[in-house]
Rosetta silent file (secondary structure, phi, psi, omega in degrees, C-alpha in Angstrom):
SEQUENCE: XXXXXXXXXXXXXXXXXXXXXXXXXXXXXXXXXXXXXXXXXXXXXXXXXXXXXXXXXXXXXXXXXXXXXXXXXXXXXXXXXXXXXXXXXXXXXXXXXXXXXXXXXXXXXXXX
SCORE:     score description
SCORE:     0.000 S_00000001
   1 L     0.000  129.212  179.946   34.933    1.249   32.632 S_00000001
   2 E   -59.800  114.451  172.644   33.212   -1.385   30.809 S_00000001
   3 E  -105.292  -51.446  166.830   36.155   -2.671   28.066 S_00000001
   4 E  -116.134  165.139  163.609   34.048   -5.902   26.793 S_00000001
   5 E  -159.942  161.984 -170.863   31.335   -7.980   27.145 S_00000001
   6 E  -137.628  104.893 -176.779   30.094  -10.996   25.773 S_00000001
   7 E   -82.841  134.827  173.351   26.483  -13.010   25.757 S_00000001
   8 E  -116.529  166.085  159.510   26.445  -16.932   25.998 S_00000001
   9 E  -106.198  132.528  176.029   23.341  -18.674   26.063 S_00000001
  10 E  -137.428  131.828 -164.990   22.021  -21.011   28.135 S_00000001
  11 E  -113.123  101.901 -171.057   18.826  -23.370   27.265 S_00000001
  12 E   -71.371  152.455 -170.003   16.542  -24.418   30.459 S_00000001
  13 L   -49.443  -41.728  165.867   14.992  -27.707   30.557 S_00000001
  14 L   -31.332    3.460 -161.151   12.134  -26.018   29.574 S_00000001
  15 L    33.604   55.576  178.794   14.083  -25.059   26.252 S_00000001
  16 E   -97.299  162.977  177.699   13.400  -21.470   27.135 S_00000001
  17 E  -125.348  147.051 -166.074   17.069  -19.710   26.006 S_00000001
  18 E  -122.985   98.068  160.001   18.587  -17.116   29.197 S_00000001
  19 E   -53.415  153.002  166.716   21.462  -14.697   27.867 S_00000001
  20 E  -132.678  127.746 -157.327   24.543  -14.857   30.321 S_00000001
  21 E  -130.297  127.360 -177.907   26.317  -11.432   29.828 S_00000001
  22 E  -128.000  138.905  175.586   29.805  -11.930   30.982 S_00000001
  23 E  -134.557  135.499  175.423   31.668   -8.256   31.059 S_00000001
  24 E  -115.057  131.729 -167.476   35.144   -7.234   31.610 S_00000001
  25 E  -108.890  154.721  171.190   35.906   -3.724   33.008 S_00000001
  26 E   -15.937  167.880   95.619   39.193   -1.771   32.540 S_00000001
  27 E    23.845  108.023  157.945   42.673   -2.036   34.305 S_00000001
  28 E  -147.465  141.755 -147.901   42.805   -0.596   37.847 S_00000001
  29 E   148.498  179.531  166.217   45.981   -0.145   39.923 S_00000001
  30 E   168.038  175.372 -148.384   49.566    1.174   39.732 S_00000001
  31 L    43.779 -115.323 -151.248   53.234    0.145   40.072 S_00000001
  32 L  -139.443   51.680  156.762   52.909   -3.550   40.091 S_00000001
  33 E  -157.744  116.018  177.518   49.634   -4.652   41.572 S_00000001
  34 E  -144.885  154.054  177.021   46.587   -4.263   39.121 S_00000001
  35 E  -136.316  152.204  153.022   43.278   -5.658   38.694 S_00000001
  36 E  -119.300  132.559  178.852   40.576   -6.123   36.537 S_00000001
  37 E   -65.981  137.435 -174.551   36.884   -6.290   37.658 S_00000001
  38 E  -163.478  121.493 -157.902   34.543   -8.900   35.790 S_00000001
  39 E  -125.418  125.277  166.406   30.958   -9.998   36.386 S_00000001
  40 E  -103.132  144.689 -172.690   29.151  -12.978   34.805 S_00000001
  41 E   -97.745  105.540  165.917   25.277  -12.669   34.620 S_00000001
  42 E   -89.977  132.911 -159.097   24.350  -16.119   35.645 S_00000001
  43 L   -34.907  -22.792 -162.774   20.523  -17.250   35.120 S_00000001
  44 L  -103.508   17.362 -161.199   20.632  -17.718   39.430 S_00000001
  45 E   120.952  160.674 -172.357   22.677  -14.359   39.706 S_00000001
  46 E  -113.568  136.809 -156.550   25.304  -12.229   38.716 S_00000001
  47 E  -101.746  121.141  176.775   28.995  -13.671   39.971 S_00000001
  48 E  -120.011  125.386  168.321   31.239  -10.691   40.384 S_00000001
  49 E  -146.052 -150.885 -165.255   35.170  -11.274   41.085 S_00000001
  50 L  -121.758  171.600  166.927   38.765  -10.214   40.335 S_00000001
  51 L  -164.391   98.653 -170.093   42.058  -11.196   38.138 S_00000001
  52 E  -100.770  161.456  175.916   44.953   -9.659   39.289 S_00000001
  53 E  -145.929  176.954  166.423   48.657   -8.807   37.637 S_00000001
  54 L   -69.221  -23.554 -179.137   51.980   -6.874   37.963 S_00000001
  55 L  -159.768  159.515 -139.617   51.036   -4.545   35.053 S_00000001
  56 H   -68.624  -53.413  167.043   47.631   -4.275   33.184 S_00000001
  57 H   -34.902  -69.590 -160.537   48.705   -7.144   30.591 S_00000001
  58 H   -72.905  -18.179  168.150   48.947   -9.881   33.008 S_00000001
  59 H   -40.779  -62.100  175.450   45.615   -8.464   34.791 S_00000001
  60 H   -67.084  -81.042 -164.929   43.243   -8.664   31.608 S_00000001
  61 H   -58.491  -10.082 -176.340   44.982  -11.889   30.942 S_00000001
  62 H  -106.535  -10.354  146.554   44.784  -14.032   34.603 S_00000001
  63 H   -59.884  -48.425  173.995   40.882  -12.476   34.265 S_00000001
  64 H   -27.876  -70.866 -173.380   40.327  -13.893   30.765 S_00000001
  65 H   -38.906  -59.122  159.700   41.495  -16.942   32.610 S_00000001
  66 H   -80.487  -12.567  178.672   39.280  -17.043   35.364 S_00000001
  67 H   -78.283  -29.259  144.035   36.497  -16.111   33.672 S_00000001
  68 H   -22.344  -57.569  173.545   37.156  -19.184   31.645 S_00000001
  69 H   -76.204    4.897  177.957   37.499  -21.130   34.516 S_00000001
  70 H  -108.785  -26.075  179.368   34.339  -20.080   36.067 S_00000001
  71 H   -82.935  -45.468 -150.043   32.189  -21.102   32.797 S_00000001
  72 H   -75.998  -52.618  165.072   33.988  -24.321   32.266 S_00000001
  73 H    -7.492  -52.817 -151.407   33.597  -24.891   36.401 S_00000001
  74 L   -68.571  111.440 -176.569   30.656  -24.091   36.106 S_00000001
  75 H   -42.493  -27.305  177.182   27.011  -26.580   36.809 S_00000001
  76 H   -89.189  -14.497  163.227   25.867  -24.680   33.388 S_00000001
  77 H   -89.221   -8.965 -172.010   28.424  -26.002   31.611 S_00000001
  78 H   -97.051    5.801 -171.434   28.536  -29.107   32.948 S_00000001
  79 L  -103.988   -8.070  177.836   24.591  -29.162   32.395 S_00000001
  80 L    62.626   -3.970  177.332   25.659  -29.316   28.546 S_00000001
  81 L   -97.143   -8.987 -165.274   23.213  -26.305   27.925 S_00000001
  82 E   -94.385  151.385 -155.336   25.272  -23.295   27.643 S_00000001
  83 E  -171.315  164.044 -179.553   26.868  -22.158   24.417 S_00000001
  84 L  -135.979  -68.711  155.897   28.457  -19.386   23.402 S_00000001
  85 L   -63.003  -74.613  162.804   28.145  -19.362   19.204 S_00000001
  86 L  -129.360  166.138 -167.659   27.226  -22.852   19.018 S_00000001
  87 L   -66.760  137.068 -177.673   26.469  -25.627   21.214 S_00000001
  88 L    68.505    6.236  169.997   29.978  -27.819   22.152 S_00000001
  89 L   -75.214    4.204 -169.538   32.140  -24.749   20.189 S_00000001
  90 L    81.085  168.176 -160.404   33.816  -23.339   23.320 S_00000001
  91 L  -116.236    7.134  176.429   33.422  -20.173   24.845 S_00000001
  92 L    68.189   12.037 -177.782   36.016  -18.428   23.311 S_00000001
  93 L  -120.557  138.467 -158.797   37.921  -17.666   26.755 S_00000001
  94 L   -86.047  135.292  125.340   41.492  -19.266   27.920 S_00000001
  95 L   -37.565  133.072  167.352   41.626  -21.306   30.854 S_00000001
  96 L   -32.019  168.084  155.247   45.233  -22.414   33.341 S_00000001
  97 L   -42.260  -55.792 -160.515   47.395  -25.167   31.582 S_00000001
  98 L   -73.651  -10.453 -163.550   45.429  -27.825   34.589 S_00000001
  99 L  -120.423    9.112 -173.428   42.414  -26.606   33.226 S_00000001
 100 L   -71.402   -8.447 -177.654   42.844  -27.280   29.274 S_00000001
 101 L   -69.976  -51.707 -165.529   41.195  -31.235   29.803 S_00000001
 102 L   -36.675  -25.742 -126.117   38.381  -29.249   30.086 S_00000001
 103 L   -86.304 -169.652 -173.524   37.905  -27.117   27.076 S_00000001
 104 L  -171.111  157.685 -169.929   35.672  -28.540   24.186 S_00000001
 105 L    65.184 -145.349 -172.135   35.039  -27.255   20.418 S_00000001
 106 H   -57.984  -43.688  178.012   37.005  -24.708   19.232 S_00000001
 107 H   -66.699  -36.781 -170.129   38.931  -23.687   22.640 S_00000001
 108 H   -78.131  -23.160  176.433   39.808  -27.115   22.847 S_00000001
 109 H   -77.129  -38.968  171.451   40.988  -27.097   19.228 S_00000001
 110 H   -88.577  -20.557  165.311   42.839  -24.294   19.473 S_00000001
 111 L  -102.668  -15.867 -153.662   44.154  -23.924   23.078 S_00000001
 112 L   -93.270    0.000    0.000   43.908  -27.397   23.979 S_00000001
């Protein structure tokens, strides 16, 4: 079950603007191995992976996490065109400790 999703933008040299629909699905699991499911629509395809935890909390949070790390990782961010409100505000999603050099705008003001 779809629990969020979220559109960034990304602006091709052409200045054409691309939604990137990033979605996070439920919880799934029991005892103390759970996952959550998460797909970013990227303009060259959509990137599907995992974020696993001991109980549903740390799932949705080490997903947050990678899905962070996969935009900041990421050739569109590092292409300077990609945005999520506004251009250089951050993407609103948390990133590892090692990966906090990264962040820029607002994630960097506030997580950073």
């Amino acid at each position: 079950m779809l629990i969020a999703h979220r559109d960034l933008t990304f602006v091709t040299a052409s200045k054409d603007t691309l939604k990137v629909p990033v979605c996070l699905f439920a919880p799934e699991g029991s005892d103390k191995h759970w996952w959550c499911r998460y797909t970013i629509g990227w303009p060259d395809g959509t990137y599907a992976s995992k974020g696993y935890g001991v109980d549903q909390f740390q799932a949705i949070w080490h997903t947050m996490q990678k899905i962070g790390s996969d935009i900041y990782f990421s050739d569109y961010h590092k292409a300077g065109r990609l945005y999520f409100e506004n251009s250089g505000s951050g993407y609103g999603f948390p990133v590892p400790k090692s990966a906090r050099n990264l962040l820029v705008g607002d994630d960097k003001r506030f997580d950073g």
